[in-house]
mmCIF file of the C-alpha atoms, coordinates in Angstrom:
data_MODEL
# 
_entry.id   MODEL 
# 
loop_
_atom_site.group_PDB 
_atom_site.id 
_atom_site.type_symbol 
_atom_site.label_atom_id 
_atom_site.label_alt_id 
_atom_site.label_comp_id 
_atom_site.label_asym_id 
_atom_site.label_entity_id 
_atom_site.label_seq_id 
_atom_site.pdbx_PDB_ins_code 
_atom_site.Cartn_x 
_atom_site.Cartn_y 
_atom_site.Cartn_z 
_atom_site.occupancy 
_atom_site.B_iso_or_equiv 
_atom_site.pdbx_formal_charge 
_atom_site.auth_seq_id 
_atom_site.auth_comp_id 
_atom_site.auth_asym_id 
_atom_site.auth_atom_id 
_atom_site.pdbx_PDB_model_num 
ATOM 1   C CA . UNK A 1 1   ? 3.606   -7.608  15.556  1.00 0.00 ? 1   UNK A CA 1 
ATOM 2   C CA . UNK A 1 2   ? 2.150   -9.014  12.788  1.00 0.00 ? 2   UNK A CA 1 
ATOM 3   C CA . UNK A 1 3   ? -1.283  -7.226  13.106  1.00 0.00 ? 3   UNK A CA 1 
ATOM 4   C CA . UNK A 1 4   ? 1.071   -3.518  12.756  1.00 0.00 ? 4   UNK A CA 1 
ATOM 5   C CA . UNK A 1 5   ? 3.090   -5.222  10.168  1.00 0.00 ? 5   UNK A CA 1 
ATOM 6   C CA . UNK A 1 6   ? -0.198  -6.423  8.214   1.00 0.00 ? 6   UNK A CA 1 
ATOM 7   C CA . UNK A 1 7   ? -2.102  -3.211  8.749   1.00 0.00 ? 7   UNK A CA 1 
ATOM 8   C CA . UNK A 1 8   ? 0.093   -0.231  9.207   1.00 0.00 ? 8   UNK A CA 1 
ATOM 9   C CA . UNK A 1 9   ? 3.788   -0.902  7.523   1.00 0.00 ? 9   UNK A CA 1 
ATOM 10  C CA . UNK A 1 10  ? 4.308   1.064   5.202   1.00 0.00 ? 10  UNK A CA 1 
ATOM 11  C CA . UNK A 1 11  ? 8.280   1.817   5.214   1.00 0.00 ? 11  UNK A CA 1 
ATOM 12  C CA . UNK A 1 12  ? 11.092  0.328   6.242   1.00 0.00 ? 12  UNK A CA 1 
ATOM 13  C CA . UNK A 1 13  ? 14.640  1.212   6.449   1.00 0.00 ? 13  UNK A CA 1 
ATOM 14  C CA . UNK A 1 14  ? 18.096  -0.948  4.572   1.00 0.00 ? 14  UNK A CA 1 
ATOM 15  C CA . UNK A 1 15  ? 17.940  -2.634  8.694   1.00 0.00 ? 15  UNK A CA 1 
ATOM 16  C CA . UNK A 1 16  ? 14.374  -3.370  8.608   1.00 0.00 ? 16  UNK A CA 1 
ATOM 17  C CA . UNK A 1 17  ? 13.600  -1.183  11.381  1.00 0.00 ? 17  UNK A CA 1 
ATOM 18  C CA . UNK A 1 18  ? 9.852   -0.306  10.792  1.00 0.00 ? 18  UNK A CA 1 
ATOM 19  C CA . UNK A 1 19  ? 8.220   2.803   10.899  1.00 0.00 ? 19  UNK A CA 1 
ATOM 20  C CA . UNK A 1 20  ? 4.621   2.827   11.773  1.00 0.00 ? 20  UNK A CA 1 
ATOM 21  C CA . UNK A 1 21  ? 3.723   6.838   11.996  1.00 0.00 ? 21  UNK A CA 1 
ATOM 22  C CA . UNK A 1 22  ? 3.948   7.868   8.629   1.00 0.00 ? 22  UNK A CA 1 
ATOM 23  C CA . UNK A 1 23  ? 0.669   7.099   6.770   1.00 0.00 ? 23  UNK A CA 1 
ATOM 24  C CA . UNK A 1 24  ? 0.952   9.212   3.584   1.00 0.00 ? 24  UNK A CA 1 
ATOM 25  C CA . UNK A 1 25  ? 2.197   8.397   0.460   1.00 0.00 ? 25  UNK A CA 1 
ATOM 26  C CA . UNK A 1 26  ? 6.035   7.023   -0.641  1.00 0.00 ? 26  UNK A CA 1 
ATOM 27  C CA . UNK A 1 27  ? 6.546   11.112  -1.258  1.00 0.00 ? 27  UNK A CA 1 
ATOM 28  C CA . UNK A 1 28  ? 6.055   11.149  2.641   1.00 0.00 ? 28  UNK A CA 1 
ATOM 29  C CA . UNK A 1 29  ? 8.794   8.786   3.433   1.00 0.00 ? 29  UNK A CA 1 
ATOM 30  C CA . UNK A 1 30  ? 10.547  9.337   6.798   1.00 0.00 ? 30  UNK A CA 1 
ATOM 31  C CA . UNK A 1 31  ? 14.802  10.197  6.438   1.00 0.00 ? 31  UNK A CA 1 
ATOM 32  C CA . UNK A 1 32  ? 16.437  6.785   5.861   1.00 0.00 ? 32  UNK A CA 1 
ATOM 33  C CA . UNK A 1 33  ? 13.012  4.955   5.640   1.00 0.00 ? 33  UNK A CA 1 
ATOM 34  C CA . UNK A 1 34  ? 11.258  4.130   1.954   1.00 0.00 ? 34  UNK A CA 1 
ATOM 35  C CA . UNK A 1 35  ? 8.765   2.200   1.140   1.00 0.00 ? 35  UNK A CA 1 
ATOM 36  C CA . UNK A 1 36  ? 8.555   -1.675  2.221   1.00 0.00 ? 36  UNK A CA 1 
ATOM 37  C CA . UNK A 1 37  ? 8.589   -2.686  -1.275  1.00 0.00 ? 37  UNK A CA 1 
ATOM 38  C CA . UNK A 1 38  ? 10.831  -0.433  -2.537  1.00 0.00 ? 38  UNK A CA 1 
ATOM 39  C CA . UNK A 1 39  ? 14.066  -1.791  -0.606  1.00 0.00 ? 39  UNK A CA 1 
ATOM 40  C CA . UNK A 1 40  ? 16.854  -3.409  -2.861  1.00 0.00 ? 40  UNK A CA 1 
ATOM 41  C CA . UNK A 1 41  ? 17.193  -7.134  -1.373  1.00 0.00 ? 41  UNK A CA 1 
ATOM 42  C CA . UNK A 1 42  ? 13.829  -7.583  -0.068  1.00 0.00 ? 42  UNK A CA 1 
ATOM 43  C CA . UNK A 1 43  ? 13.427  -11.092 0.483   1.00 0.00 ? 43  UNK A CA 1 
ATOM 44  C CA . UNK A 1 44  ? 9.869   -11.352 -1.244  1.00 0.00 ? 44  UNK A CA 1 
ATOM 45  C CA . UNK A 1 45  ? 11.275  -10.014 -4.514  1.00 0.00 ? 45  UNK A CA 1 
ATOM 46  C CA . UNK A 1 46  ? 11.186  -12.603 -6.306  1.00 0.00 ? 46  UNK A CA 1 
ATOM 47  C CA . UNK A 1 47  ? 7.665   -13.335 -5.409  1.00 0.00 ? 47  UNK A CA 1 
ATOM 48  C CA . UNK A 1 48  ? 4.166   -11.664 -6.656  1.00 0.00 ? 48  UNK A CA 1 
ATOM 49  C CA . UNK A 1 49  ? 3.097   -9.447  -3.503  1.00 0.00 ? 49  UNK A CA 1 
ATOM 50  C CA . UNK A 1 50  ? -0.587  -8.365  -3.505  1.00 0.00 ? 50  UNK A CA 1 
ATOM 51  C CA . UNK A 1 51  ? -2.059  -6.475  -0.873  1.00 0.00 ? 51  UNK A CA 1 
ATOM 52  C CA . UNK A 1 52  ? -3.879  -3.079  -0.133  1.00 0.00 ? 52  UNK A CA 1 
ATOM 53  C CA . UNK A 1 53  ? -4.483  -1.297  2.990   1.00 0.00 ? 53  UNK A CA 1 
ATOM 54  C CA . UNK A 1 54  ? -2.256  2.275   1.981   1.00 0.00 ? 54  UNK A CA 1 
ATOM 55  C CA . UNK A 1 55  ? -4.764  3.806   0.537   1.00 0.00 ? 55  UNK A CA 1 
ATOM 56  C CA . UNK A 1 56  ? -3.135  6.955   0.068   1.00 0.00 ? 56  UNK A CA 1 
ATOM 57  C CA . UNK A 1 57  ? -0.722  5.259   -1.932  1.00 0.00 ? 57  UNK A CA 1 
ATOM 58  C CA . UNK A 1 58  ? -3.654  3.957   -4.361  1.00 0.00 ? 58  UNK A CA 1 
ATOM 59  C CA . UNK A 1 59  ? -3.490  1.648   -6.677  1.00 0.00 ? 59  UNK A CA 1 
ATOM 60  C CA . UNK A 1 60  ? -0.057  0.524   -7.969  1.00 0.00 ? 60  UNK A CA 1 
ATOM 61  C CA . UNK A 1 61  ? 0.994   -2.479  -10.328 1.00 0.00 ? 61  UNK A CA 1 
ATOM 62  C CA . UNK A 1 62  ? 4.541   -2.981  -10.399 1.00 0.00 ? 62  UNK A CA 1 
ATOM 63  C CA . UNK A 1 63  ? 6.164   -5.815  -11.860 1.00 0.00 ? 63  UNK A CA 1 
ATOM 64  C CA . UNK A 1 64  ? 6.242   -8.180  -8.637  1.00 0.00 ? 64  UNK A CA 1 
ATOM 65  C CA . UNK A 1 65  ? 3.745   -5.912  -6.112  1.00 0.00 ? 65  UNK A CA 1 
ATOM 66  C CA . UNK A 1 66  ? -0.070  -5.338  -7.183  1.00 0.00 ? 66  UNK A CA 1 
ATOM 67  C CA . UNK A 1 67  ? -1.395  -2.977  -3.969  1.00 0.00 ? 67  UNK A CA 1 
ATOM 68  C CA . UNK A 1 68  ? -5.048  -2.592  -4.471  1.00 0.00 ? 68  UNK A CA 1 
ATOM 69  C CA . UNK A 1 69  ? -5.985  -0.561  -2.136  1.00 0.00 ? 69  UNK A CA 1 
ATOM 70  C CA . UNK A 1 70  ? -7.937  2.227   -3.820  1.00 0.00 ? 70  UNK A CA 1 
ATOM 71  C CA . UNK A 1 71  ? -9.489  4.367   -1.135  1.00 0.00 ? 71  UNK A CA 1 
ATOM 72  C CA . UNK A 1 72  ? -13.070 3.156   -1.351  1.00 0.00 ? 72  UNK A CA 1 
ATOM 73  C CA . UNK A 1 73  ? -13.879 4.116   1.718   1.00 0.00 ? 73  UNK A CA 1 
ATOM 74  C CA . UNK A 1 74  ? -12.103 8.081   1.208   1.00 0.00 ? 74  UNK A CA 1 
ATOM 75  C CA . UNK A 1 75  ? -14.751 7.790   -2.122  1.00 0.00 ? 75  UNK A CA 1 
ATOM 76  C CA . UNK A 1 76  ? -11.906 6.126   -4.664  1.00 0.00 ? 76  UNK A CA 1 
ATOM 77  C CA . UNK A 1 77  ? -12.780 3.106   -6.168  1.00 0.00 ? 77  UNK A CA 1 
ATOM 78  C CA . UNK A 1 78  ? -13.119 -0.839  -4.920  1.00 0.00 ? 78  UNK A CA 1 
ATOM 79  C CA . UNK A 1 79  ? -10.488 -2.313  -6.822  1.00 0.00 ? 79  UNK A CA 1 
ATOM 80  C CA . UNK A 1 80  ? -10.376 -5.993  -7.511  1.00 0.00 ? 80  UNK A CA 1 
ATOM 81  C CA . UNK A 1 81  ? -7.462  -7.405  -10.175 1.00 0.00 ? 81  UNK A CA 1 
ATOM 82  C CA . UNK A 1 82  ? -8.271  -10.884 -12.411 1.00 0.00 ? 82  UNK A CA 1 
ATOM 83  C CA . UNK A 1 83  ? -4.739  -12.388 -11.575 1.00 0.00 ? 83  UNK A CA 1 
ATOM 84  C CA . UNK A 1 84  ? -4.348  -14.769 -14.677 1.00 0.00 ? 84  UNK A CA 1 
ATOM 85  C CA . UNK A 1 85  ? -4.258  -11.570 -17.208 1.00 0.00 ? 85  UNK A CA 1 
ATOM 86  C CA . UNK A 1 86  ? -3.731  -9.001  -14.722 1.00 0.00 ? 86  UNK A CA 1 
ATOM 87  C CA . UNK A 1 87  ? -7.241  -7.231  -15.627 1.00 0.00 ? 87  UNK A CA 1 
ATOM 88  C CA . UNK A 1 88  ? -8.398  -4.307  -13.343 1.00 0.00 ? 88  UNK A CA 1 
ATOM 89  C CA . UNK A 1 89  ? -12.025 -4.195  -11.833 1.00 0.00 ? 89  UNK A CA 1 
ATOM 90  C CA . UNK A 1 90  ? -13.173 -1.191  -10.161 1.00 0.00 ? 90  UNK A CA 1 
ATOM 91  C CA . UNK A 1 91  ? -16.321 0.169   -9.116  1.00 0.00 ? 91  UNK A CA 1 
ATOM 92  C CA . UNK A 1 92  ? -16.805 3.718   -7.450  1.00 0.00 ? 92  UNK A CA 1 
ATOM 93  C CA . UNK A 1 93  ? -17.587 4.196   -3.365  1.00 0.00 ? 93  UNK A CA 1 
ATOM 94  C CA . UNK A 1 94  ? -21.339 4.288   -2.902  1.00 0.00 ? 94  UNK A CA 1 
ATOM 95  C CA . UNK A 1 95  ? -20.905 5.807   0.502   1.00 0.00 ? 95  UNK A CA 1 
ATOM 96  C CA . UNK A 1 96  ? -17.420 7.780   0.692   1.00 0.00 ? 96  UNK A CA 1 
ATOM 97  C CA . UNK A 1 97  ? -16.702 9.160   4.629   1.00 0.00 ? 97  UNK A CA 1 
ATOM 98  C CA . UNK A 1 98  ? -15.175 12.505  5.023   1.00 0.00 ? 98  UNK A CA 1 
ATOM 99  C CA . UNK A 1 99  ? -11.293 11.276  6.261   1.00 0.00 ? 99  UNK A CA 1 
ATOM 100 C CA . UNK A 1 100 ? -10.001 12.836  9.314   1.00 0.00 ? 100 UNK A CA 1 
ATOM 101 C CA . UNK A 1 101 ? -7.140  15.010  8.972   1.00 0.00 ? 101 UNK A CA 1 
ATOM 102 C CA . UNK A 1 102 ? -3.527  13.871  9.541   1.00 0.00 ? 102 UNK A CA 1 
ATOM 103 C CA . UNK A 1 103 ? -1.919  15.007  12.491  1.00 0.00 ? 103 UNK A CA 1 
# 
């Protein structure tokens, strides 16, 4: 569980039922599901959140949630965030790989 919930969650329902399939962006979002850190109450809140790995979400900087996942690997950018002034690093894919279709 925490591998999928590390790696692949990227909604959530009010519950906080998980939904694994759905791999696009927030604009994707399965009926009754949104994204993980878009549910009111969410018990990490109150606490700076940084991660990546939703790369067709790209990068986002919200208030308490810095995902810096920028699709490198699609041919975005590395992304890399100083967190004492919040400064943004990037530096384009040398390499991007054609992705696979979703389906």
């Amino acid at each position: 569980m925490i591998v999928n919930v590390f790696a692949r969650l990227r909604f959530c329902d009010a519950t906080g039922k998980m939904e694994f399939r759905e791999k696009r962006g927030a604009a994707f979002a399965p009926k009754g599901f949104q994204p993980w850190f878009a549910q009111p109450g969410r018990a990490s809140a109150d606490h700076n959140v940084i991660c990546g790995h939703w790369s067709t979400h790209e990068l986002m900087l919200g208030p308490n949630v810095l995902m810096l996942d920028s699709g490198c690997l699609w041919g975005g950018t590395l992304t890399a965030i100083r967190l004492e002034d919040r400064r943004v690093f990037q530096v384009p894919s040398r390499l991007p790989v054609t992705p696979k279709p979703f389906g």
